[in-house]
VEXDREN-2710 file (C-alpha; in Angstrom, 1 decimal):
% VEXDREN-2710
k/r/px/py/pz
1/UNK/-6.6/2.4/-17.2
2/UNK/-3.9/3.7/-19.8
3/UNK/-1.5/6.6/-18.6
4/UNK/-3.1/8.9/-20.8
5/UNK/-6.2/8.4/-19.3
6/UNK/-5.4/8.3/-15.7
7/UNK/-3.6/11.7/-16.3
8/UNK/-6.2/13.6/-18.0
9/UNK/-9.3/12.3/-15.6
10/UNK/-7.4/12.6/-12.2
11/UNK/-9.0/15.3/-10.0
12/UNK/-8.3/15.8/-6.3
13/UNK/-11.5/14.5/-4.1
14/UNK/-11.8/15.3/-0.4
15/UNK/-14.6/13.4/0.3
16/UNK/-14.7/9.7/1.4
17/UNK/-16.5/6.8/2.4
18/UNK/-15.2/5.0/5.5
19/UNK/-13.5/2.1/5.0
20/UNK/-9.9/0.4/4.7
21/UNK/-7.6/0.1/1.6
22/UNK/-6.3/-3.3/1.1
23/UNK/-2.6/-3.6/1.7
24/UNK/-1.9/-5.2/-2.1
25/UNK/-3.2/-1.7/-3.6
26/UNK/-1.0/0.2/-0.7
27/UNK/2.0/-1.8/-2.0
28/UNK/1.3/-1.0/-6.0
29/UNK/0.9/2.6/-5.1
30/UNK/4.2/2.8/-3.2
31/UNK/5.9/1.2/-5.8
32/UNK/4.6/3.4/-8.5
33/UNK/5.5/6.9/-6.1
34/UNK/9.4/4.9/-6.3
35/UNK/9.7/4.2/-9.6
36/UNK/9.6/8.5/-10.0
37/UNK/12.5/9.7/-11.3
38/UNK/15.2/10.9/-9.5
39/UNK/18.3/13.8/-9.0
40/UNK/21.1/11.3/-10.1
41/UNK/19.0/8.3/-9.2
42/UNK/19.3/9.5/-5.3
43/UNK/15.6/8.1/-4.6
44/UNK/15.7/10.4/-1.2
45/UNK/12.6/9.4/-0.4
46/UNK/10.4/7.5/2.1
47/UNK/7.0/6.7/3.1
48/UNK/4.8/6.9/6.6
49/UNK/1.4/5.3/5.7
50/UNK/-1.5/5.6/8.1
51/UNK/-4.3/3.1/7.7
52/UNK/-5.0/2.8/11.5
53/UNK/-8.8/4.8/11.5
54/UNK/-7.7/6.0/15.5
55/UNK/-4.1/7.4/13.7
56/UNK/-6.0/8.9/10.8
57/UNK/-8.2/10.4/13.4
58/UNK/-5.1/11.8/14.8
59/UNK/-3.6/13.2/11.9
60/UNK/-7.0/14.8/11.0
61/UNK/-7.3/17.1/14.2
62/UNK/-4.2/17.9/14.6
63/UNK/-2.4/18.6/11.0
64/UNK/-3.5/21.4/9.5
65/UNK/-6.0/20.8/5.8
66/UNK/-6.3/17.2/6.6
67/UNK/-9.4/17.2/8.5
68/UNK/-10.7/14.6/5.3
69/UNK/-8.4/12.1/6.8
70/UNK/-11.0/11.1/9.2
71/UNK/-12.8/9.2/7.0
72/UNK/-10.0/8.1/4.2
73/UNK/-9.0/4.6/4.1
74/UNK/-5.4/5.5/4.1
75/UNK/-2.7/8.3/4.0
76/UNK/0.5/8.4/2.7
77/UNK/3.2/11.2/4.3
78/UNK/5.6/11.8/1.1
79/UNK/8.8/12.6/3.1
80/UNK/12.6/13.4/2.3
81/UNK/15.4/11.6/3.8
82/UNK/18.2/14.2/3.8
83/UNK/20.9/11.7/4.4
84/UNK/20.2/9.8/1.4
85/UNK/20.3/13.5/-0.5
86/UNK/23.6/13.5/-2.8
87/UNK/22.3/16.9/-4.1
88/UNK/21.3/19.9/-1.7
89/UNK/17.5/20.7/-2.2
90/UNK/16.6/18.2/-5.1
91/UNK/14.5/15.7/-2.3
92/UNK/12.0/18.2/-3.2
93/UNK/11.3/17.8/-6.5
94/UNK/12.4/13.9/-6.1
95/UNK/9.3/13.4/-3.5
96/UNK/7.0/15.8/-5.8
97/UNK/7.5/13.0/-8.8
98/UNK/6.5/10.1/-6.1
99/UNK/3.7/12.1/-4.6
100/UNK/2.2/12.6/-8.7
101/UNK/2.7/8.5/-9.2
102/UNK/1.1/8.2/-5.9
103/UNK/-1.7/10.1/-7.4
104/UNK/-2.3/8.5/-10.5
105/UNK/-1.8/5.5/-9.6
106/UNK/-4.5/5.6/-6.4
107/UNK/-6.4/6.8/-9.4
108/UNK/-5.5/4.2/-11.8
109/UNK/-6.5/1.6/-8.9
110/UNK/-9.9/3.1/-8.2
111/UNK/-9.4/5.7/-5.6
112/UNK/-9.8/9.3/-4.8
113/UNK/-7.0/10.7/-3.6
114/UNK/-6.1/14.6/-2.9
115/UNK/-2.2/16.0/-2.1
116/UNK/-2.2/17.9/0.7
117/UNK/1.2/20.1/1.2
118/UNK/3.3/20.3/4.1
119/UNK/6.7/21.9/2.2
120/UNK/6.9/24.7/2.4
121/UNK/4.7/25.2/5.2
122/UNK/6.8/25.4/8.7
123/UNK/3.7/25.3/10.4
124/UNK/2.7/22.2/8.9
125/UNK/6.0/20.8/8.7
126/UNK/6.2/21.1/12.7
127/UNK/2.8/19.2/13.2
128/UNK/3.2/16.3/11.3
129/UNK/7.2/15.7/12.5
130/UNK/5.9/15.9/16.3
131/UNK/2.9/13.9/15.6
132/UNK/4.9/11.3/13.9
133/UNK/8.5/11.8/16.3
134/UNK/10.4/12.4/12.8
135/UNK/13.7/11.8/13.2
136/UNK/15.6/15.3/12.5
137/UNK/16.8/13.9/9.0
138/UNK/13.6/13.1/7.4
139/UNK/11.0/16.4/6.0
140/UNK/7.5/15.8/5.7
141/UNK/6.8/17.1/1.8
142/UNK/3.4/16.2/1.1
143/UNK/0.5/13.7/2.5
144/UNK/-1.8/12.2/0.0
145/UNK/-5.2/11.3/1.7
146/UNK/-6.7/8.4/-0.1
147/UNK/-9.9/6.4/0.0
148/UNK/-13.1/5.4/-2.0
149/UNK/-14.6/8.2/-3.0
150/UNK/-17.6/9.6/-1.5
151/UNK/-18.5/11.9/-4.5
152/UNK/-17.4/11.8/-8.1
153/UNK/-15.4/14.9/-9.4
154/UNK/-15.8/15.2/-12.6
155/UNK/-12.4/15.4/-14.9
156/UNK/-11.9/19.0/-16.3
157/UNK/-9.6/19.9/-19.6
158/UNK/-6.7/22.4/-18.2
159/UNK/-4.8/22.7/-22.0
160/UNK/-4.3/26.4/-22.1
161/UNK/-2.5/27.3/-25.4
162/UNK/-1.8/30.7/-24.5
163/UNK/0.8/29.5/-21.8
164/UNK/2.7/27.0/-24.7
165/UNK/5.9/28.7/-26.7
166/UNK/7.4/26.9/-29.5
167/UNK/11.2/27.4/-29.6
168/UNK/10.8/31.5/-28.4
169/UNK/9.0/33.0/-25.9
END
């Protein structure tokens, strides 16, 4: 599938058919969430996946919006290592460029794949670091939930030209 493509079809799906994820596809996806750009090329990031179904099971009932986890062949937890961090707050937007390859390229590879949120979120911050005994350093940004899709969701043109300015506002 050609970037253009995989960018404009992508849609979040929440809805999966049990099964695994083979571990080749896990490794491409990884790969594709670190080759995101980077605050001075800091790559803050690292990755937790969960493709144990009594760990996904887990992380379903206890983390909040994740209940679809139960049945996904994998997650990813998208998280910030704040020692590796040159520049004070920019592991956000560093781990929201690897969460977005993650995406398209779960989607390039055949998968549904939804990002669920946990920065901001204290609340769900908290869960996931005590479910996972997250060493004080590392922050839980995002988990992408990821499996063969159990429904199709169809792809939906989002160009608004009312929100694009050409050199003024």
């Amino acid at each position: 599938m050609d970037a253009m493509k995989a960018i404009l079809t992508r849609r979040s799906v929440r809805e999966f058919k049990q099964g695994t994820i083979e571990r080749e596809k896990i490794e491409q996806i990884l790969a594709a969430g670190m080759s995101a750009p980077s605050a001075h090329n800091e790559q803050p990031w690292c990755f937790l996946v969960i493709d144990d179904r009594e760990v996904l099971s887990k992380l379903a009932a206890t983390a909040s919006h994740v209940e679809m986890a139960a049945t996904a062949g994998a997650a990813i937890v998208v998280c910030g290592d704040l020692d590796l961090e040159l520049t004070p707050g920019s592991w956000v937007q560093d781990c929201s460029a690897a969460t977005q390859n993650i995406l398209l390229a779960a989607h390039a590879l055949g998968l549904g794949a939804v990002w669920t949120h946990c920065h901001p979120d204290p609340v769900m911050q908290r869960e996931v670091t005590d479910l996972f005994k997250l060493a004080d350093n590392i922050k839980p940004l995002a988990i992408v939930v990821m499996g063969e899709p159990a429904v199709e969701v169809a792809p939906k043109d989002n160009y608004l030209a009312e929100r694009v300015h050409f050199n003024k506002w």
